[in-house]
N, C-alpha and C positions, 0 to 999 in steps of 0.2 A: 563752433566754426566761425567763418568771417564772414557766411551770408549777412549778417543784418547790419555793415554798415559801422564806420564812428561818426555819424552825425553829431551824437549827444555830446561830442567832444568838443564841438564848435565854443562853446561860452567859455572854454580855459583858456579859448587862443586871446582871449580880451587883458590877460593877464601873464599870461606865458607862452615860450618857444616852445610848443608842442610836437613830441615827436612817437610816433605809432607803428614802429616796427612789425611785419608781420614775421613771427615766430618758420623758422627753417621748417620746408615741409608744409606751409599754411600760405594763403593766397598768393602774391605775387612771389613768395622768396621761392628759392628752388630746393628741392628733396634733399634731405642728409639722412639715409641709413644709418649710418652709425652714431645720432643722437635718437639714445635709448633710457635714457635718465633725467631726471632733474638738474641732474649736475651738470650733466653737457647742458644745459639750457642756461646755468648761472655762467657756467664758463664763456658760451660763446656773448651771454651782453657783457662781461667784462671786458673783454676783449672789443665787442663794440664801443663801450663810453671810450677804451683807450684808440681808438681808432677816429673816435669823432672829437677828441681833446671833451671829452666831458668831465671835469675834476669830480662832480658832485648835480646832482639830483634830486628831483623828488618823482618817486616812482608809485606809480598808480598801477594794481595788480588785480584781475577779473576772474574769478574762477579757477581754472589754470592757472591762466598769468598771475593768481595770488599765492599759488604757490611756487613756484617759480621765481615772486618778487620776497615774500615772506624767506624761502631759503637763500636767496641772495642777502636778505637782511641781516640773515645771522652771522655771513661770510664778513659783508659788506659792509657795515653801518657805516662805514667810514666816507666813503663812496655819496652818502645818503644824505640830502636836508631833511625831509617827511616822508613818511608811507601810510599810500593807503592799500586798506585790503579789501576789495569786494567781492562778497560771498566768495573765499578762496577758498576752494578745493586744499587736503593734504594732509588733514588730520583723522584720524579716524575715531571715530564718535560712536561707541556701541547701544547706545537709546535714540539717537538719532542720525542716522547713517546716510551719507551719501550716497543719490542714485547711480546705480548701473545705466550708464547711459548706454553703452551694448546692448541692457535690454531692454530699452524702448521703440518701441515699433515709432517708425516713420511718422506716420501717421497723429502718432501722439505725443511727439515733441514739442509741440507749440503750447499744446496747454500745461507742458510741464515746465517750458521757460517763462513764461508771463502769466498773469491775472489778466491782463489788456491786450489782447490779441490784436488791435487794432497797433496797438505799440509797436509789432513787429513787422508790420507794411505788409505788400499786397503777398500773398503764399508762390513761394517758388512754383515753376512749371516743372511739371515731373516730365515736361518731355524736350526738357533742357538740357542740351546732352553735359555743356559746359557745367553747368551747377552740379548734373550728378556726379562726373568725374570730380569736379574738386569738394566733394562732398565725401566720396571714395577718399580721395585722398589726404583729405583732415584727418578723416578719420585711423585711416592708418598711421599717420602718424601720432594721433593720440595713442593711438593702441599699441605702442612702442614702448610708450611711459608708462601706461596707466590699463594693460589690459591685466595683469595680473592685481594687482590693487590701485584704485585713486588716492593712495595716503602715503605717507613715510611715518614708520613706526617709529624711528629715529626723532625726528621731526623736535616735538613737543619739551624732548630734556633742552635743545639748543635754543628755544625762541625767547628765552633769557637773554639774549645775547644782544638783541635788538634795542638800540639804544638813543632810537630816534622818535621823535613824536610822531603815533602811528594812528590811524583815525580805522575803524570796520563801520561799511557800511553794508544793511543786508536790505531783502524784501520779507517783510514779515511772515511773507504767503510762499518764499522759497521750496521747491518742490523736487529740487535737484542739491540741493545744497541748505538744507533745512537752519534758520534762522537762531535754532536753537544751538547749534552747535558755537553760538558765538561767545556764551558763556566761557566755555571753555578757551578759546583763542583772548578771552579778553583778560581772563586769568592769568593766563602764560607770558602774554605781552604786559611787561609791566607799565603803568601806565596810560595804556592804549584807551581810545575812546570809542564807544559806538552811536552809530545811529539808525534806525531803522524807518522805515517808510512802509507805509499800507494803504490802499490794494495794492499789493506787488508782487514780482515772484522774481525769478532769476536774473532776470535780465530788468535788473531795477535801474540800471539807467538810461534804458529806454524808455521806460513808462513814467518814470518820477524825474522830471525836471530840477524840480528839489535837492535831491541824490545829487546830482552836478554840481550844483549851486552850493551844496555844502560841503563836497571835494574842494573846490575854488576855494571858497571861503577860507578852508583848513590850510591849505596849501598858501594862501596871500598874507601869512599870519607874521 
């Protein structure tokens, strides 16, 4: 979801025109029922960079958003200066599989996105009416995409295709999106470099400052 914020974004704006789209159906954009797919998600930011004269980018992809930027990549590369991917969701990994986020209770979401709970700011109010409804409503719309599987079995024969300098960054301590699976994306992408940071878990760029700083770095290259 968009509860926690792009603060950690701030240190890229010291070097670039940062732009943070929220995803249809997710915080300020408004509902679209009928994106049900991955592809309606590559489809509607082509159509964004050509609305915003963007010839080319460099696209930074979160979980979701890595897969989402990773299958744009395959379409895309053209579109692309560098990509990064952090812990992206999309593959499926049968020794180390991605959580069902449907089934985690409430309650124990926090320690399955971070090692540093302190990372994630003060704990929503559960008697928010605001946060629960737009917390409803992430979530449906993720469950559009992804309630049937979080992977494209497709996926992995195309990420050949990607022909841009691609950087994965994880949290060693990943819990939602297990660390290990990076082997595998790093295979696939030819070239691609990783880096990992520890204590961390999902949401490594909130807690690892580092993790930013070596986005920037990759991206100022």
């Amino acid at each position: 979801g968009t509860g926690g914020g792009w603060d950690f974004a701030l240190p890229w704006t010291e070097k670039f025109k940062v732009y943070i789209p929220y995803h249809p159906g997710w915080g300020g954009s408004a509902d679209d029922t009928s994106m049900t797919t991955v592809q309606d998600y590559v489809m509607h930011y082509l159509e964004l960079f050509d609305l915003m004269k963007l010839k080319k980018v460099s696209l930074v992809g979160f979980s979701m958003g890595g897969w989402f930027a990773s299958t744009f990549a395959t379409q895309h590369s053209d579109r692309l200066e560098r990509l990064v991917l952090v812990a992206p969701a999309g593959l499926r990994d049968k020794a180390h599989p991605t959580a069902d986020i449907f089934r985690i209770k409430p309650e124990e979401l926090a320690p399955h996105l971070a090692e540093n709970l302190a990372a994630l700011g003060p704990p929503p109010d559960p008697n928010d009416v605001d946060f629960v409804v737009n917390s409803y409503r992430e979530a449906t719309s993720f469950a559009r995409i992804a309630w049937e599987r979080i992977y494209d079995v497709k996926l992995p024969k195309y990420l050949h295709r990607i022909s841009v300098p691609t950087l994965f960054v994880w949290g060693k301590q990943d819990k939602i999106v297990p660390e290990a699976q990076s082997a595998t994306w790093t295979k696939l992408v030819k070239g691609s470099k990783l880096k990992t940071f520890s204590p961390a878990g999902h949401l490594v760029l909130n807690e690892k400052p580092d993790a930013v700083k070596a986005i920037r770095d990759f991206l100022a290259v």
